[in-house]
N, C-alpha and C positions, 0 to 999 in steps of 0.2 A: 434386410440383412446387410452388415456392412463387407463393401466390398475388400478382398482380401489380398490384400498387397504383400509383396515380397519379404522376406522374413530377414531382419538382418542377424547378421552371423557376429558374435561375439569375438575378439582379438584379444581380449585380456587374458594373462599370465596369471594365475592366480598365484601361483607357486612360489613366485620369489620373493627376496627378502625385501625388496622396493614395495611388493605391491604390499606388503604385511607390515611396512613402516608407516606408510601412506597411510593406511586404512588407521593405523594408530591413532596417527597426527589429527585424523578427520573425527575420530570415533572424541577425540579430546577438545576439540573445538564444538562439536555438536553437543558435549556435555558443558561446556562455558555457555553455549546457546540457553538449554534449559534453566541454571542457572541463573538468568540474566532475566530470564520469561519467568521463571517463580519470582522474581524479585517484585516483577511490575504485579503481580496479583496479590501482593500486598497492599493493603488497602488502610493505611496509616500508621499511626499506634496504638499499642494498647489498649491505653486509656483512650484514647479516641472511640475506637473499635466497643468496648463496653460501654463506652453512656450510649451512642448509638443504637445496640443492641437493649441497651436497660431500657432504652424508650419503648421498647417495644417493635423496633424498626428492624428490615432484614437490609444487610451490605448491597453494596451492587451490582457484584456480579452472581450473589443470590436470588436477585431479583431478576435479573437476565434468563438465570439457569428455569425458575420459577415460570417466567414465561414460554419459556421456548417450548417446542415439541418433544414428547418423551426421544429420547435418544437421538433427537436431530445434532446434527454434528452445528459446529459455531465456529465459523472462518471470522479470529480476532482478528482485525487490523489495526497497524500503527500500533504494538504494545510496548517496544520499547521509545517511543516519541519521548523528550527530553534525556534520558538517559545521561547520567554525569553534567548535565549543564546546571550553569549557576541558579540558582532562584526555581528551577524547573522541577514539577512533579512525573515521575516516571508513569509514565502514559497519557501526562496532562492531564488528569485529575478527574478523565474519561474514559470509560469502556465503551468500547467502539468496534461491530462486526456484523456481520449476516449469518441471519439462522432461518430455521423454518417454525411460522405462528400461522397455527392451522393448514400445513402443507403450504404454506406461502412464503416465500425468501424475502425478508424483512431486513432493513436495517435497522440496527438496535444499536441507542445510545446511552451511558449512565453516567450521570455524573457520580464521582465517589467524596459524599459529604464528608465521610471519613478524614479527606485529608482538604483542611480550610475550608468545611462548611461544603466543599463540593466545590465553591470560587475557582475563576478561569482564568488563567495566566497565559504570556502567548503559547506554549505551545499547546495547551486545550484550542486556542481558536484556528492555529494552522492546522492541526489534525482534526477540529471539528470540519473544517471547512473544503478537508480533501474527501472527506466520510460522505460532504454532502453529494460533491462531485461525484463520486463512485453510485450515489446513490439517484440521482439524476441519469446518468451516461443509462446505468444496467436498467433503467424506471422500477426504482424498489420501494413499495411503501415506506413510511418508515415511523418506529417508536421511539419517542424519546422519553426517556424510566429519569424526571427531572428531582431535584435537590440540589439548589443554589446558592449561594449568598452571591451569585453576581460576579464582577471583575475581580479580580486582586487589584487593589487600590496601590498596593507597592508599585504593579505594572503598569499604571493605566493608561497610560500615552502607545503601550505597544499591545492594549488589550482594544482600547476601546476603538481606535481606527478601525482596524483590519476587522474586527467583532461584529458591527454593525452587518456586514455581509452574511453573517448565519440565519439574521431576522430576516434579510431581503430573501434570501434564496430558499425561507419556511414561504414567501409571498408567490414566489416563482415556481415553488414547485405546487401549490394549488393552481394556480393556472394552466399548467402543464396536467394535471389530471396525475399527481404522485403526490396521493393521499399521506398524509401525516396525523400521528396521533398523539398527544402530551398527555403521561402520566404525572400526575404531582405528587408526590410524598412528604414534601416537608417544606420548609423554608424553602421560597423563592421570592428573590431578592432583586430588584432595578433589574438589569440586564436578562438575570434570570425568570423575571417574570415576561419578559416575552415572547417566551419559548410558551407558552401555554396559549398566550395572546394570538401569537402570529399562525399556531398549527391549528388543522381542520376539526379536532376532532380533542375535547378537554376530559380527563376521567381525574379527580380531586379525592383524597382519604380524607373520611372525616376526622376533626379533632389534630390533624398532624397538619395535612395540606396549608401552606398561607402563601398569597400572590399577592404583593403588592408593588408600585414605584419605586416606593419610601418606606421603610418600615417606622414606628411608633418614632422611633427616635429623630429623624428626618423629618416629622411631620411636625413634632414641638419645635423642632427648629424653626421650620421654615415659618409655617402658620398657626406656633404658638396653643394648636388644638392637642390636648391630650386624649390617647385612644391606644387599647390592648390592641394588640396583632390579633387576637382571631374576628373581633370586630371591624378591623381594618380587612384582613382578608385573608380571611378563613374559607374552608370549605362552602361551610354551612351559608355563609355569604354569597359567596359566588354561586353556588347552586339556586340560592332563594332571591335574590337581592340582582347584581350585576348578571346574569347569565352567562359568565365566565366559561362554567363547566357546564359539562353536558351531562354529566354523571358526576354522583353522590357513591363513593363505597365507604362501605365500614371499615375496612381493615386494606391493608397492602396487598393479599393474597385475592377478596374479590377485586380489589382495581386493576391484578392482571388478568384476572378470570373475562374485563368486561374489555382491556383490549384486546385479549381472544376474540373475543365475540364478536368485537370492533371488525377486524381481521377478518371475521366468518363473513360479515354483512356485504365484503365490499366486493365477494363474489369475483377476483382477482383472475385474468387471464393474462398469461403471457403473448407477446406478440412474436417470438421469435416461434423456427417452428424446433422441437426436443428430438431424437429417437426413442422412436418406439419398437419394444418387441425385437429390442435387437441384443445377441448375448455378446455379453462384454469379454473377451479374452484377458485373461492376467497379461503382463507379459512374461515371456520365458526366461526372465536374468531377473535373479531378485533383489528389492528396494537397495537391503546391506551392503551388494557389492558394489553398489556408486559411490560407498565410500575408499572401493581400493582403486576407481579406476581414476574418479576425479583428485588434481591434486591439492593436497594443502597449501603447497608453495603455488603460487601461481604463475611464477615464472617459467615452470617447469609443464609443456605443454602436455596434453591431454587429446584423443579423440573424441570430440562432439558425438560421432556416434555412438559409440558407448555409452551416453547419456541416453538417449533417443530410444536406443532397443531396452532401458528400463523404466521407458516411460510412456510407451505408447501402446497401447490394445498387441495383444502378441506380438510384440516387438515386431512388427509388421511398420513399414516404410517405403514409400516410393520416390525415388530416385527422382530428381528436375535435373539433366547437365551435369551427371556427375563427374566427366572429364574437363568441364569446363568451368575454369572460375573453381579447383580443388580445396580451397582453402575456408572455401565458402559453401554448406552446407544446405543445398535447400530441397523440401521436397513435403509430401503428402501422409498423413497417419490419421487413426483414431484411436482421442483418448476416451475414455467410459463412454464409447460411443460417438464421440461428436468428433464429424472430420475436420483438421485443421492442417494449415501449410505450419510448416515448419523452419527457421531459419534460424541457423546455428554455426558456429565458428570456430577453425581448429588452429588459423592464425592471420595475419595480418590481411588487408586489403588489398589489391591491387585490382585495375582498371575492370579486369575480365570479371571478378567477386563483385563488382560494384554493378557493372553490366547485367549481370544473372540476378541479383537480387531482384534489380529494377523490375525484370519482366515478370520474376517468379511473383512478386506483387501484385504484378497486374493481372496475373493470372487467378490469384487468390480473390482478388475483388469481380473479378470474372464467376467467379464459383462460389459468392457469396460465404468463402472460407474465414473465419476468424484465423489467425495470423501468431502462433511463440513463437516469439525471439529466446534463444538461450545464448547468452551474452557473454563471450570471453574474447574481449579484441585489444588490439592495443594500438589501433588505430590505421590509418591510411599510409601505405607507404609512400616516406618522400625520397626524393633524391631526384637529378638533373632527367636523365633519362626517362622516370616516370613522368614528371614534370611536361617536358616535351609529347610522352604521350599521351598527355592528357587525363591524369587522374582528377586536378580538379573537377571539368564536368564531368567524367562516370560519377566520382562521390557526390556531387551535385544531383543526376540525373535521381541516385540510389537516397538522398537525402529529402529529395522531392518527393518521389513515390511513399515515404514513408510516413510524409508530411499531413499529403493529401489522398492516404488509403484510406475508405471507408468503412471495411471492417474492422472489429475491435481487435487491437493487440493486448496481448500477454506478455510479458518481459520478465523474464528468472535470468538474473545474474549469473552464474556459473562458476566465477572467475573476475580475469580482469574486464576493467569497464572504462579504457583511457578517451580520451579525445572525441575527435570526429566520428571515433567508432562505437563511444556511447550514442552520438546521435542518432546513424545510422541504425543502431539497432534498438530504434523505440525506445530511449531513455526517460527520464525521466518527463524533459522541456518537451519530448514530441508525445505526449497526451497516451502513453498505454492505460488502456481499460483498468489494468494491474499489474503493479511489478514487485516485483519477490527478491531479496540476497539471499545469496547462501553464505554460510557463517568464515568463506574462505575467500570470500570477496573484495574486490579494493575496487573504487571509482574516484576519479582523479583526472584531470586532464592530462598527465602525464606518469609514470612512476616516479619515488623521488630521486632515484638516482641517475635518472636522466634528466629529470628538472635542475635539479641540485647544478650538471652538469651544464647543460644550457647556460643557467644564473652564472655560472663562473666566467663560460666563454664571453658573456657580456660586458661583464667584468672588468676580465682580459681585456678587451678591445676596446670599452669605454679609458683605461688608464693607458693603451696606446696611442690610440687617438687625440688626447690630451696631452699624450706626449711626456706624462708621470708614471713616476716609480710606484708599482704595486707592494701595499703592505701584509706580504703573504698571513701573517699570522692572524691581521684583523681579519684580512678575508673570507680564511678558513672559520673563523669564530662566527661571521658571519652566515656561511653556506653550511655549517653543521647546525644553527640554530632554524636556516628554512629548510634542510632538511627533516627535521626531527617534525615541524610542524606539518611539513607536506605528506610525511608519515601517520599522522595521526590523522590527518584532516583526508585520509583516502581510505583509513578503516571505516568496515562495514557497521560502525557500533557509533562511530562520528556520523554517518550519513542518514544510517536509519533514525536517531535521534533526532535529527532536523528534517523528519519526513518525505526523506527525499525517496527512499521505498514505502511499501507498505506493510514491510516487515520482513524481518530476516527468516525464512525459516527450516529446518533440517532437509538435506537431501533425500531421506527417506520418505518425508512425507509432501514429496511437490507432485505425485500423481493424483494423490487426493487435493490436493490445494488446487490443483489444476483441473480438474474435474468437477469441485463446484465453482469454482471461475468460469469455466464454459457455462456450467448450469447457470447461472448469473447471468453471462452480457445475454443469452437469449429472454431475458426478461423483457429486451427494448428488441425490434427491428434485426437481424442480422443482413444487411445489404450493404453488398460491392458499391462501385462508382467509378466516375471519371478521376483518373488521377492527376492530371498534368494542366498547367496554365503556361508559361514558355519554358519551354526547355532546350538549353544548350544541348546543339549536337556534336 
């Protein structure tokens, strides 16, 4: 039974007209969310969508749905990946997530022929390539539901480099003992035919399935020999001829029936240990009112606790130093069960925040605790005084520990995400397990009006120091054009696009996202460690 920690006590006002604007603001951005998420489950057009369908073939994330466990839930990752960029398919031209196939947490990939044949452009191989990571770190089997035609040949200087990695790391993860399975459905073309090649375990539709280098057309090129694709490499082929496959189905529906089965055989244990036999409390503050208490402006600060008491096992919370280091939230909860440290932020850094994280760290790795960060910082305070006390090593000290923790970290945006206090709290560059925005979020190394601000004192000083007359007007033409960019380029819809999350998702539903996330990194090992190699004291 889990142990029962102190209950936090609610401060929000529901009553007034702030929190009832708030809750607007948010309730209207959470609907531009969904929005943006039905967009990507579009799966091309039309006309595309019907001849696919006329063949007889199901879409991809019918195929996903087909495989998975009656009612098991499907944490999508990366679904808004390309979004508004040039040349780029909204989700990368991939469906990408963890489900349960036979009570087992799988990672499930599809390509969507749908849109270019299924073809991968770069941002299919930066999101394929974080998918695999995630799928490594948590050690998750994994299905790939494949239909190719390979590179986008418009891209192919920004496909084929970096691509090559998807094949290596099908080779890495057989040696590592993270069984992989290749379903084929259709056309699988050069690049895409080594996605069946390289994984353990082949399942081919007859009559649809074709693997080959080169298809017919490549072949008379090259060596002049003429040959239909199903001779070249068809099912039937590879099942009778090459041993490509390992399995012969008839139809789409037995080729996921036999990666179930695939699934069944490999008798899958986790290595972390779960709870058991323990009853999960709700918490006592419900999901909807994270939308009055958190703000839409993010400028406009917020108590971290109030997040916490809607997010954790009966808003139950225990306290690490909470006179110390105020600004800096750290402390003990269970969510569905699984205890984790908690660190969260209600404003800026300074020495003592930086101090306290450090040890609450080592404490967590002490306790074998996995590790949220909920993220709203704007980074480390400067100025002369801090300076002299030495904020660079505490942030040092607190950048280290975060560096070299051995438990898996969580990271949910909240808010702001500026500077050294993205790194600090498990950003991106410092390897969290998983990290989540919320649809009110900016990351940035700074905001822009204090960037904006900066660029100009440089400005300033570069045409004094020259000893030239400043041309106010270019200037300003200037600093409102990197404004405007530095605005865009810190929205949560520019970052998640370039996978730099793993997906923005409603504040309503981060207890459930976070509760199979826990479920998840116990896939692999949960263990602390030594943190430190030198550290400035």
């Amino acid at each position: 039974m889990a142990t029962k920690y102190p209950r936090l006590q609610s401060r929000a006002i529901t009553s007034t007209p702030e929190y009832a604007e708030n809750m607007a603001e948010m309730r209207k951005l959470c609907e531009d969310l969904t929005s943006r998420v039905a967009e990507c489950a579009i799966q091309g057009s039309n006309s595309s969508v019907k001849k696919h369908l006329a063949r007889g073939q199901m879409l991809a994330r019918d195929r996903i749905e087909s495989l998975l466990d009656t009612d098991s839930p499907f944490l999508e990752l990366l679904p808004l990946a390309g979004l508004g960029m040039d040349g780029m398919t909204v989700g990368g031209s991939v469906v990408g997530g963890i489900g349960l196939v036979n009570g087992v947490e799988c990672m499930i990939t599809a390509n969507v022929p749908t849109y270019a044949g299924g073809a991968s452009n770069e941002i299919s191989v930066q999101k394929s390539l974080r998918l695999n990571a995630i799928a490594v770190e948590n050690r998750l089997p994994g299905i790939a539901l494949t239909q190719s035609a390979g590179a986008n040949l418009g891209q192919q200087s920004r496909v084929f480099h970096a691509g090559g990695a998807m094949f290596r790391n099908l080779a890495i993860k057989s040696k590592l003992n993270i069984p992989t399975c290749c379903v084929v459905f259709g056309s699988s073309t050069a690049g895409g035919a080594y996605a069946p090649g390289m994984s353990d375990y082949v399942i081919m539709v007859k009559e649809r399935a074709q693997v080959f280098l080169g298809g017919p057309p490549l072949v008379k090129m090259a060596t002049g020999e003429v040959v239909d694709a199903e001779s070249l490499g068809g099912a039937e082929m590879h099942s009778r001829k090459s041993g490509l496959a390992d399995q012969l189905a008839r139809d789409e529906m037995e080729a996921l029936r036999m990666a179930r089965e695939w699934v069944a055989s490999l008798e899958w244990l986790k290595l972390g240990a779960v709870p058991k036999g323990v009853d999960v409390e709700e918490p006592v503050y419900d999901a909807e009112s994270l939308l009055g208490v958190v703000q839409a402006n993010i400028r406009i600060p917020f108590e971290s606790r109030e997040v916490i008491a809607r997010l954790v096992d009966g808003s139950r919370f225990l306290d690490f130093k909470p006179l110390y280091g105020p600004n800096l939230i750290t402390g003990w909860a269970h969510i569905h069960g699984f205890h984790v440290g908690i660190i969260a932020n209600d404003s800026v850094f300074f020495p003592e925040e930086a101090n306290k994280a450090t040890q609450f760290i080592q404490l967590c790795n002490m306790r074998n605790a996995p590790i949220l960060f909920l993220s709203n910082i704007t980074g480390f305070m400067v100025g002369r005084s801090y300076e002299e006390n030495g904020i660079i090593k505490a942030g040092a000290r607190f950048i280290n520990a975060v560096s070299n923790s051995c438990v898996p970290h969580i990271t949910v945006v909240i808010g702001a995400s500026y500077g050294a206090g993205n790194y600090a709290m498990s950003g991106r560059a410092y390897a969290p397990r998983f990290l989540f925005s919320w649809p009110n979020s900016k990351c940035s190394v700074m905001g822009p009006d204090q960037l904006t601000g900066v660029m100009e004192i440089v400005m300033r000083d570069a045409a004094a120091n020259a000893k030239k007359q400043i041309n106010e007007e270019s200037m300003n033409a200037r600093l409102s054009v990197f404004r405007e960019a530095v605005a865009e380029e810190q929205d949560v819809y520019y970052t998640t696009a370039r996978c730099l999350d793993d997906g923005v998702i409603d504040p309503r539903d981060t207890r459930s996202v976070l509760g199979m996330c826990l479920e998840i990194v116990h896939g692999n090992e949960v263990k602390g460690g030594n943190l430190y190699g030198v550290s400035r004291m």
